[in-house]
N, CA, C and O atoms as a GROMACS GRO file, in nm:
protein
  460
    1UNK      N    1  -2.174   5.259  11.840
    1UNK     CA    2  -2.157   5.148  11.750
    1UNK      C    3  -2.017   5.092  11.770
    1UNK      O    4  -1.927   5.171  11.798
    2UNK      N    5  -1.993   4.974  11.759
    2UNK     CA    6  -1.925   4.898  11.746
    2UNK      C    7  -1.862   4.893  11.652
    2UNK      O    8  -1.930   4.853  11.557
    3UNK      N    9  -1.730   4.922  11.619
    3UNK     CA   10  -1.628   4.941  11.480
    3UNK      C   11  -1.623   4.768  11.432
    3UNK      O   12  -1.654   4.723  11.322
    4UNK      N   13  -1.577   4.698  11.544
    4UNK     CA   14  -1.515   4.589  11.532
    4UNK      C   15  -1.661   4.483  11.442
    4UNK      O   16  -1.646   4.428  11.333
    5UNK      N   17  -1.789   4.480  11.525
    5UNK     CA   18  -1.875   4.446  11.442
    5UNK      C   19  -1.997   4.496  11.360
    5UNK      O   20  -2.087   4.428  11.311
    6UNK      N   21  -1.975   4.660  11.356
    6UNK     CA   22  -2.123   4.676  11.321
    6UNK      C   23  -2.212   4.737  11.391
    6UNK      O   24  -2.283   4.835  11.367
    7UNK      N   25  -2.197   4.639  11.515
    7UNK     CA   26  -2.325   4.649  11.581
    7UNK      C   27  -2.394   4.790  11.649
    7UNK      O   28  -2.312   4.848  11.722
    8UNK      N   29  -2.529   4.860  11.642
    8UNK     CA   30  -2.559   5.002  11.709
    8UNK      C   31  -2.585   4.914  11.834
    8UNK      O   32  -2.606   4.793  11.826
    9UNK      N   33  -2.581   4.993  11.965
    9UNK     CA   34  -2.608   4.959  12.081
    9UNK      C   35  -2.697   5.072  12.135
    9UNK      O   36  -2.660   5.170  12.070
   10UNK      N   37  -2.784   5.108  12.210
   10UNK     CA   38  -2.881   5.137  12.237
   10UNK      C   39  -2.836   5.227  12.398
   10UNK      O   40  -2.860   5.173  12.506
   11UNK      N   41  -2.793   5.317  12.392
   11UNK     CA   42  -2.719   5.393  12.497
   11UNK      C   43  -2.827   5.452  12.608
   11UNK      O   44  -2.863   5.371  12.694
   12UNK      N   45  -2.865   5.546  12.612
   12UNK     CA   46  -2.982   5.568  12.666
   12UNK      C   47  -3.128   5.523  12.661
   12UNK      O   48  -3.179   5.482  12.557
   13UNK      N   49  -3.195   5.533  12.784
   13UNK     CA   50  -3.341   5.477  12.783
   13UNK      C   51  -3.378   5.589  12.847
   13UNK      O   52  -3.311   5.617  12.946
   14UNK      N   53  -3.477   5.670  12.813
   14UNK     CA   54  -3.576   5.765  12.850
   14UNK      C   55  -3.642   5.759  12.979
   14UNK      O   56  -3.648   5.865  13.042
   15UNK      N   57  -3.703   5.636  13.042
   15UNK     CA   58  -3.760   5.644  13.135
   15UNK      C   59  -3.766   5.743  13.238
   15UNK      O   60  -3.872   5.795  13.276
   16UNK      N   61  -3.647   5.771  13.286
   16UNK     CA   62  -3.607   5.906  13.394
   16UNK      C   63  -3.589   6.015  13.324
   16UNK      O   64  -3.548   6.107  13.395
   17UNK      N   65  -3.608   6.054  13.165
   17UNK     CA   66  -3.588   6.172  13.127
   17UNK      C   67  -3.713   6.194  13.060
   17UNK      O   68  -3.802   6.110  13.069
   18UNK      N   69  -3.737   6.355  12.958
   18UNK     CA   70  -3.818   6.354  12.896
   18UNK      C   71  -3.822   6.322  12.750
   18UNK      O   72  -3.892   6.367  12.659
   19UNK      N   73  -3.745   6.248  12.751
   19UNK     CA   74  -3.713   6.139  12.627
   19UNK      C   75  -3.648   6.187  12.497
   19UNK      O   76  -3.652   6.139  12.384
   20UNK      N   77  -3.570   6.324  12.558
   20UNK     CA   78  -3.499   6.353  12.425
   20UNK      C   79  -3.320   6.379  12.477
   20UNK      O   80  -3.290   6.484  12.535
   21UNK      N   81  -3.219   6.278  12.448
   21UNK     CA   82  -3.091   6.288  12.492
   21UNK      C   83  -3.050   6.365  12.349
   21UNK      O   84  -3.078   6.345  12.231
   22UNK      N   85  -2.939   6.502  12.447
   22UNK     CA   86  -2.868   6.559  12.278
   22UNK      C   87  -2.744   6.565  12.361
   22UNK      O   88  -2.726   6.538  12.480
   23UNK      N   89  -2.632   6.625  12.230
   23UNK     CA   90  -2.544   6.737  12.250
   23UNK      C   91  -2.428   6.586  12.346
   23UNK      O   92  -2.325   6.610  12.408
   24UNK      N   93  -2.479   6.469  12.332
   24UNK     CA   94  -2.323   6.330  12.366
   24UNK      C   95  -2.234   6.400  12.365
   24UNK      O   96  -2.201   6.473  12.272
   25UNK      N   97  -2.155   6.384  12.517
   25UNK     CA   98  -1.996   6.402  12.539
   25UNK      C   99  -1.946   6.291  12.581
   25UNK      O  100  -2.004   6.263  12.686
   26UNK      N  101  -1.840   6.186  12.545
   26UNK     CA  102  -1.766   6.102  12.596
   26UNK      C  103  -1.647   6.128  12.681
   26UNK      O  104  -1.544   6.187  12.649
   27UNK      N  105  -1.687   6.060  12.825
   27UNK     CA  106  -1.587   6.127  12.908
   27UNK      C  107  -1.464   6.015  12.858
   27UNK      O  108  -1.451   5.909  12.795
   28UNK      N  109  -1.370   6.135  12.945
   28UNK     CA  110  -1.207   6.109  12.856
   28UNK      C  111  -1.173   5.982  12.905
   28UNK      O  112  -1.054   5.958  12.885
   29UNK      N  113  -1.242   5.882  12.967
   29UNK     CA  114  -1.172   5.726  12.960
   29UNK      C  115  -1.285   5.615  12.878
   29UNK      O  116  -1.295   5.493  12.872
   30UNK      N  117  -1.351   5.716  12.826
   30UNK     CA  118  -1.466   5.619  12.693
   30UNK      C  119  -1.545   5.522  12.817
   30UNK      O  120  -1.596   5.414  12.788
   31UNK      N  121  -1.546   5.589  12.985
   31UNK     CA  122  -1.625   5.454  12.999
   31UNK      C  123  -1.791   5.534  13.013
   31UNK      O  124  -1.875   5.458  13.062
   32UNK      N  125  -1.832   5.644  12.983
   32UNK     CA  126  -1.943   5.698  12.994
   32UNK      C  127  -1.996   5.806  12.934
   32UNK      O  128  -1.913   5.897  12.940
   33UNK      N  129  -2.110   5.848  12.869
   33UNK     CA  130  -2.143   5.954  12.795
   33UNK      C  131  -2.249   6.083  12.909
   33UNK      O  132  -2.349   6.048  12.972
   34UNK      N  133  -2.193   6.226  12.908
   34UNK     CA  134  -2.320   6.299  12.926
   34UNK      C  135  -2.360   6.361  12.830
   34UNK      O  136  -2.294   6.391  12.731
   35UNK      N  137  -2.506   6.392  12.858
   35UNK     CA  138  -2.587   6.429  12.795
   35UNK      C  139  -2.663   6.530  12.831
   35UNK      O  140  -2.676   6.557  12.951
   36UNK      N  141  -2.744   6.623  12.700
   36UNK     CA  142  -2.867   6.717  12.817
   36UNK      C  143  -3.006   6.641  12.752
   36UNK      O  144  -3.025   6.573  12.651
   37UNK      N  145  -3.081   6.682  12.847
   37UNK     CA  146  -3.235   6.623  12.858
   37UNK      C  147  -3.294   6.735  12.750
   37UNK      O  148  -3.341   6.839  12.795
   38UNK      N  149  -3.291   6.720  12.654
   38UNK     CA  150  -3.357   6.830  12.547
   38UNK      C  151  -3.490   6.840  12.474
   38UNK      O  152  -3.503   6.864  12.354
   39UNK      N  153  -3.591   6.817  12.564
   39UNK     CA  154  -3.729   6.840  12.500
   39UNK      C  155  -3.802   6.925  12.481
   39UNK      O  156  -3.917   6.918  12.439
   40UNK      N  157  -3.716   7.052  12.524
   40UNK     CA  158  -3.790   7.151  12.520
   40UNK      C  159  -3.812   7.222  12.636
   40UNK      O  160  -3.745   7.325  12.631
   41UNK      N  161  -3.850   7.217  12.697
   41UNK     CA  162  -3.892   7.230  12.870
   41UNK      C  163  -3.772   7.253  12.956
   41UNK      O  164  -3.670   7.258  12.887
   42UNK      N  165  -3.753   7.266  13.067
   42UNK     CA  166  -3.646   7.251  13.162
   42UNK      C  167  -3.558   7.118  13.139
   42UNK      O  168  -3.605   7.005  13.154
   43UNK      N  169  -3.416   7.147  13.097
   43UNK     CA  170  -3.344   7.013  13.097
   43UNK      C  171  -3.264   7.052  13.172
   43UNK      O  172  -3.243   7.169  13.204
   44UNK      N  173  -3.181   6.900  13.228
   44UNK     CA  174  -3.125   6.849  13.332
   44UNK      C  175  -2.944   6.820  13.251
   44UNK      O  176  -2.925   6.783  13.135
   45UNK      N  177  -2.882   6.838  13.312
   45UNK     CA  178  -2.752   6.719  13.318
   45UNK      C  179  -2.760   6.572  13.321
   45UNK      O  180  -2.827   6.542  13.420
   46UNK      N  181  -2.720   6.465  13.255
   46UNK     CA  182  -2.713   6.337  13.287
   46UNK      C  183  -2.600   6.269  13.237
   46UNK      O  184  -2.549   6.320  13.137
   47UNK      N  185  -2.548   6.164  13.282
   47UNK     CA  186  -2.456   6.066  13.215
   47UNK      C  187  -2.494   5.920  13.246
   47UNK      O  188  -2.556   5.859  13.333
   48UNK      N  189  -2.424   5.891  13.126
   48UNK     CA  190  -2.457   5.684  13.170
   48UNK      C  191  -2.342   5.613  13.166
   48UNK      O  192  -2.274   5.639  13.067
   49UNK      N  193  -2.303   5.545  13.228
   49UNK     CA  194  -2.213   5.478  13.247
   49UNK      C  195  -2.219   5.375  13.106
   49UNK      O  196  -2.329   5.333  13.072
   50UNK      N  197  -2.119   5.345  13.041
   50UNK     CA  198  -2.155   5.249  12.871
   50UNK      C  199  -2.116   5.135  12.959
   50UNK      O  200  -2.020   5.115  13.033
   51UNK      N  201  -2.284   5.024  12.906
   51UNK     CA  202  -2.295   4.906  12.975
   51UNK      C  203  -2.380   4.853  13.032
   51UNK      O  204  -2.436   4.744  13.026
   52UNK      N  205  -2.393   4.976  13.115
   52UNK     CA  206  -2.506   5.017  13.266
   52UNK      C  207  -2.639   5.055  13.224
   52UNK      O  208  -2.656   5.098  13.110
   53UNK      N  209  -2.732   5.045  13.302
   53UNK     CA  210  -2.869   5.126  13.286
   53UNK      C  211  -2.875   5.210  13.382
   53UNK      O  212  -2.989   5.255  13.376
   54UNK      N  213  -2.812   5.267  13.483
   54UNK     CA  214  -2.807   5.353  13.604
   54UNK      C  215  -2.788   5.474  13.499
   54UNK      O  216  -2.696   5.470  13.416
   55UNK      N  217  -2.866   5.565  13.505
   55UNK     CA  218  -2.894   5.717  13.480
   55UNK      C  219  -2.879   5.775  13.570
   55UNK      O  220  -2.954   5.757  13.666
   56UNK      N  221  -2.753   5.886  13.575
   56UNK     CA  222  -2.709   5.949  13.707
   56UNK      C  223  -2.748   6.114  13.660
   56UNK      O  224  -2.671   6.178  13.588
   57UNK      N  225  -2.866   6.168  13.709
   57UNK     CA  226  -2.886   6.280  13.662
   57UNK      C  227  -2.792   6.419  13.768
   57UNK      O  228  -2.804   6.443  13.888
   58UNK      N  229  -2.715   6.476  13.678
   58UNK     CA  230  -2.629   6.568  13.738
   58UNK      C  231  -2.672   6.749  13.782
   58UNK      O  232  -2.607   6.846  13.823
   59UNK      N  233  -2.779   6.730  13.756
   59UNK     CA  234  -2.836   6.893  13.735
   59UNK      C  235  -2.965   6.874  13.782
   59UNK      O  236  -3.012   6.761  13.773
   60UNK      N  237  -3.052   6.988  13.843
   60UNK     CA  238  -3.186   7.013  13.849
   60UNK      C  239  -3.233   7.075  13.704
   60UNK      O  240  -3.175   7.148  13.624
   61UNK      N  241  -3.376   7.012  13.705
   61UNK     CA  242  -3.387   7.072  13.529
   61UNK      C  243  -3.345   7.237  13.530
   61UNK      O  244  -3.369   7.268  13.646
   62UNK      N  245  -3.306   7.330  13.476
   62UNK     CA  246  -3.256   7.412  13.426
   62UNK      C  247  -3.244   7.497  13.301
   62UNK      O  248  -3.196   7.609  13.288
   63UNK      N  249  -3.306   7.408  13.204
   63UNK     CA  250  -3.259   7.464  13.060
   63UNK      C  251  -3.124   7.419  13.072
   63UNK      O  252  -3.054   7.517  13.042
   64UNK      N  253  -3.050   7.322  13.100
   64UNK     CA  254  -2.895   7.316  13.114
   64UNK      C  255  -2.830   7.208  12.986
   64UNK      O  256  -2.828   7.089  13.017
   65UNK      N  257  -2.797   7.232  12.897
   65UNK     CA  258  -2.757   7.177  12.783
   65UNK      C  259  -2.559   7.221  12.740
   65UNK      O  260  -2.473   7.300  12.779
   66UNK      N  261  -2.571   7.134  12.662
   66UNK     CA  262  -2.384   7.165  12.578
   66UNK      C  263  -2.306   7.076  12.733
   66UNK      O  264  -2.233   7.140  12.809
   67UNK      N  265  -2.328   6.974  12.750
   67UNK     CA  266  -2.215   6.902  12.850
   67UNK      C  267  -2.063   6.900  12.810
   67UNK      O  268  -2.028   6.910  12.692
   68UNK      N  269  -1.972   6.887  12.918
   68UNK     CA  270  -1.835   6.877  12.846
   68UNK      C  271  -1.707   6.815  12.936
   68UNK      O  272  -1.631   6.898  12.985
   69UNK      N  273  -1.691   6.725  12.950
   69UNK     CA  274  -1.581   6.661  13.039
   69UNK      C  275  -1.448   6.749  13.068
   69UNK      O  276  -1.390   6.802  12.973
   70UNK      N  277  -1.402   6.762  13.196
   70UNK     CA  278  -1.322   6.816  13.203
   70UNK      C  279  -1.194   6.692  13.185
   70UNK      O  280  -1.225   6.588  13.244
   71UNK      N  281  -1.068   6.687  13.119
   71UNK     CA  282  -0.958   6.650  13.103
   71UNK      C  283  -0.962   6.495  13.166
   71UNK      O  284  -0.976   6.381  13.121
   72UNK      N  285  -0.944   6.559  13.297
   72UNK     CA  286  -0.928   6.461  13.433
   72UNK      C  287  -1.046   6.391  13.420
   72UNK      O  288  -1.035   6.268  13.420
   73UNK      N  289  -1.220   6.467  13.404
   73UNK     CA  290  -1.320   6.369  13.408
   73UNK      C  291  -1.344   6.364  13.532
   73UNK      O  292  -1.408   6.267  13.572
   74UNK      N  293  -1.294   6.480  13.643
   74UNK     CA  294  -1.361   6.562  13.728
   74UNK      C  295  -1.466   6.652  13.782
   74UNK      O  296  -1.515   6.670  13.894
   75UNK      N  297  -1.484   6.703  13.665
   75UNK     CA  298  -1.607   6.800  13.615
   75UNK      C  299  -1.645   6.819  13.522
   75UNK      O  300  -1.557   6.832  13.437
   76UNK      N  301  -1.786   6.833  13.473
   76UNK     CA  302  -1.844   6.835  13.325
   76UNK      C  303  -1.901   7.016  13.379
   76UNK      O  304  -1.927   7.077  13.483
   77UNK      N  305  -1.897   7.042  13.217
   77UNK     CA  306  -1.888   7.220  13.230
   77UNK      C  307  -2.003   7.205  13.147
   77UNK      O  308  -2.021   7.091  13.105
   78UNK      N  309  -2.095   7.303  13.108
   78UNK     CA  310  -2.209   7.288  13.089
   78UNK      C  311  -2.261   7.437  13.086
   78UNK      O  312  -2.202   7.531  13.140
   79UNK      N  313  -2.408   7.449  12.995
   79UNK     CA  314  -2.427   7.584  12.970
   79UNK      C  315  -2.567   7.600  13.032
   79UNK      O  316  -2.648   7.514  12.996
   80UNK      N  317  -2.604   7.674  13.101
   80UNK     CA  318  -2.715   7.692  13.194
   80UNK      C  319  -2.825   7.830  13.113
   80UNK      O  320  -2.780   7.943  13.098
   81UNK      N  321  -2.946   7.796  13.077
   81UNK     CA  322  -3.036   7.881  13.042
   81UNK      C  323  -3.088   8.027  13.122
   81UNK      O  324  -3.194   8.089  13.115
   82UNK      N  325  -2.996   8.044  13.178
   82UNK     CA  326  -3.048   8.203  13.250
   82UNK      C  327  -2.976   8.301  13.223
   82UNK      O  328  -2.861   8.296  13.178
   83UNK      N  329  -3.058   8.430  13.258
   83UNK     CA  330  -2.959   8.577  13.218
   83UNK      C  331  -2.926   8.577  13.090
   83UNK      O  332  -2.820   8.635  13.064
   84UNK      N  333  -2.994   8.520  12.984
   84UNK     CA  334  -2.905   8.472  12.842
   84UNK      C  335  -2.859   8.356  12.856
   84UNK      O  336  -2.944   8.274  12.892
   85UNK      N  337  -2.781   8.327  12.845
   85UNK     CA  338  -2.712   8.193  12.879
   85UNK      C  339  -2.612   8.222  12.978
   85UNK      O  340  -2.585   8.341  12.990
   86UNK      N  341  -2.529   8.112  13.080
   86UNK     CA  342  -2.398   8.099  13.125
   86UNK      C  343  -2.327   8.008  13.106
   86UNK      O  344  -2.386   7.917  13.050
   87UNK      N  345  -2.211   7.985  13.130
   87UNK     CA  346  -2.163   7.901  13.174
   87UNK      C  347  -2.074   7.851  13.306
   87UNK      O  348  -1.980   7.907  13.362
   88UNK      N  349  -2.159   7.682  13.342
   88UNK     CA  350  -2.164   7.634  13.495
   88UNK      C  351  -2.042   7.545  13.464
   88UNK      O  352  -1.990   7.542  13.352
   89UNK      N  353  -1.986   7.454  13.600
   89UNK     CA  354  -1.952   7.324  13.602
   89UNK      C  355  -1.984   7.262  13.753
   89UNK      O  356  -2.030   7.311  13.856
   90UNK      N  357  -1.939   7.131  13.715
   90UNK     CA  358  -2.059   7.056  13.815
   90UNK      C  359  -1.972   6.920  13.825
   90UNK      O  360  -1.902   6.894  13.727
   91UNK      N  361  -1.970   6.853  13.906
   91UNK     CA  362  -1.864   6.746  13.949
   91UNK      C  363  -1.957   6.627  13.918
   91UNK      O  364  -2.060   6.618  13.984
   92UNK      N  365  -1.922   6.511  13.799
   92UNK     CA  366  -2.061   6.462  13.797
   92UNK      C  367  -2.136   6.316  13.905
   92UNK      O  368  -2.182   6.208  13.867
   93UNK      N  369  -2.122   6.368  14.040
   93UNK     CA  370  -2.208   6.338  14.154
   93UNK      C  371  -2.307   6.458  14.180
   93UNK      O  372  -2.393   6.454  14.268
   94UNK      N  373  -2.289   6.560  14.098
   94UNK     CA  374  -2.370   6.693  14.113
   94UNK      C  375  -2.376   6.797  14.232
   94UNK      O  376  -2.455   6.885  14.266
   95UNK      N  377  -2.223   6.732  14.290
   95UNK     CA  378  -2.177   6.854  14.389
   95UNK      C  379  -2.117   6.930  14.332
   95UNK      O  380  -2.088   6.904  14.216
   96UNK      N  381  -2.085   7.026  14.379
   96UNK     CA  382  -1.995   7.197  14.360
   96UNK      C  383  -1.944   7.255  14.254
   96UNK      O  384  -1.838   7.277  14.195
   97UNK      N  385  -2.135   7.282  14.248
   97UNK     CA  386  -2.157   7.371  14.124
   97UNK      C  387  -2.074   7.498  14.154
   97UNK      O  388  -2.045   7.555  14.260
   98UNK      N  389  -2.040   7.531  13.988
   98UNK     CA  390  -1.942   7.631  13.989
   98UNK      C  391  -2.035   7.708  13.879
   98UNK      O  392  -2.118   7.648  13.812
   99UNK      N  393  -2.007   7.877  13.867
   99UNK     CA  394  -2.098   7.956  13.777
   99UNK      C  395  -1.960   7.991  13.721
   99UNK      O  396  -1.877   8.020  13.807
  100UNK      N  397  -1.910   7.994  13.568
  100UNK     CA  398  -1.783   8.045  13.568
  100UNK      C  399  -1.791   8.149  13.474
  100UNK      O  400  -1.687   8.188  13.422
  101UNK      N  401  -1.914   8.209  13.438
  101UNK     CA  402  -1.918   8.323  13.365
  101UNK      C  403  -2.052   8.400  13.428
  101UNK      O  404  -2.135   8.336  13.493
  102UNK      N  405  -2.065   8.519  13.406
  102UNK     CA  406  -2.139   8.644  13.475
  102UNK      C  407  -2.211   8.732  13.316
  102UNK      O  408  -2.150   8.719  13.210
  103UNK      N  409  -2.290   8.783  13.319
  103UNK     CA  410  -2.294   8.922  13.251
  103UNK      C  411  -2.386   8.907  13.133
  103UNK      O  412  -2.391   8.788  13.100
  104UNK      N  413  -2.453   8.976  13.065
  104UNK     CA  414  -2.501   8.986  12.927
  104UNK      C  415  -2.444   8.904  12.865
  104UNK      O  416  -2.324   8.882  12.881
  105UNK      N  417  -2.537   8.827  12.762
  105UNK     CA  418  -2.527   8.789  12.631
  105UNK      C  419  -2.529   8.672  12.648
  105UNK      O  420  -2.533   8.626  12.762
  106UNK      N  421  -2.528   8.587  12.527
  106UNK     CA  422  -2.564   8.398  12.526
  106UNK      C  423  -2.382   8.334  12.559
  106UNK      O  424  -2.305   8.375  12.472
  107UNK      N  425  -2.331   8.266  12.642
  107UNK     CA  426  -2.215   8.201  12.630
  107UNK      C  427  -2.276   8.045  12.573
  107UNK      O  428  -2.392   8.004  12.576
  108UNK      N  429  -2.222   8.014  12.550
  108UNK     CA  430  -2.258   7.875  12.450
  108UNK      C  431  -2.142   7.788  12.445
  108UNK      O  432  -2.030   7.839  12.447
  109UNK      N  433  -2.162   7.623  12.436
  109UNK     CA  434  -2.060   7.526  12.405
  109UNK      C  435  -1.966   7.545  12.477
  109UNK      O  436  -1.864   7.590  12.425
  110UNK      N  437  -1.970   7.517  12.629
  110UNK     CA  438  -1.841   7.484  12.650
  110UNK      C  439  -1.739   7.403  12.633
  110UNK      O  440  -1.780   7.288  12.618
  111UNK      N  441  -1.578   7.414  12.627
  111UNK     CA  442  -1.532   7.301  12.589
  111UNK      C  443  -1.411   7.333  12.705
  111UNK      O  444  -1.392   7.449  12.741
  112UNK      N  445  -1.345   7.241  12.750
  112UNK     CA  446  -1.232   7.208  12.816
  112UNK      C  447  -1.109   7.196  12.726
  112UNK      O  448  -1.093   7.114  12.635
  113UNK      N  449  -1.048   7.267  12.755
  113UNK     CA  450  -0.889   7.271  12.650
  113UNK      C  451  -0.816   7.150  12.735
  113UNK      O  452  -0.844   7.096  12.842
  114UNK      N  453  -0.696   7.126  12.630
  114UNK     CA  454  -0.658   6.966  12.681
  114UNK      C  455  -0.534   7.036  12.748
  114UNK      O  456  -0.491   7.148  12.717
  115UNK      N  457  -0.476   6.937  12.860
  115UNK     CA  458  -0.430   6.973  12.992
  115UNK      C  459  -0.313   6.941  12.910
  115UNK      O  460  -0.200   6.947  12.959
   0.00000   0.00000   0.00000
């Protein structure tokens, strides 16, 4: 939404997903939001450029939910449904995936501490 008038704007369109966007992160120059594909089923990584209709999906579905911009807006860190949970990061062109936790138990919400 628009402070200045009001106005809601209509951010995502479903078409390329399974029509449920959660868990909005605004990357750190406000020009784009990711998101996870949350319907239940295998979700994906995605972001949209604010403006654009290009849906740039960053992940193979996964169970991969909790997105999170890194500082720079280099890498979005993200929590991957296996072994319990982990936590990944992922450059968002969806090269060089990183696993940055191992072992038992659910890790959840990642967040990037400020640089």
């Amino acid at each position: 939404m628009v402070l200045d008038d009001g106005d809601a704007r209509q951010i995502t369109h479903h078409e390329k997903t399974s029509g449920a966007a959660g868990f909005p992160r605004w990357s750190p120059d406000g020009s784009a939001i990711a998101f996870g594909d949350i319907a239940g089923g295998p979700s994906a990584i995605y972001w949209v450029a604010i403006g654009h209709d290009d849906l740039h999906r960053v992940t193979t579905p996964h169970f991969d939910t909790y997105p999170d911009w890194s500082p720079d807006g280099r890498w979005i860190a993200f929590r991957r449904g296996i072994n319990g949970s982990q936590l990944f990061a992922i450059r968002p062109d969806g090269t060089g995936l990183t696993q940055l936790t191992y072992g038992p138990g659910n890790k959840e919400l990642p967040r990037w501490r400020p640089t």
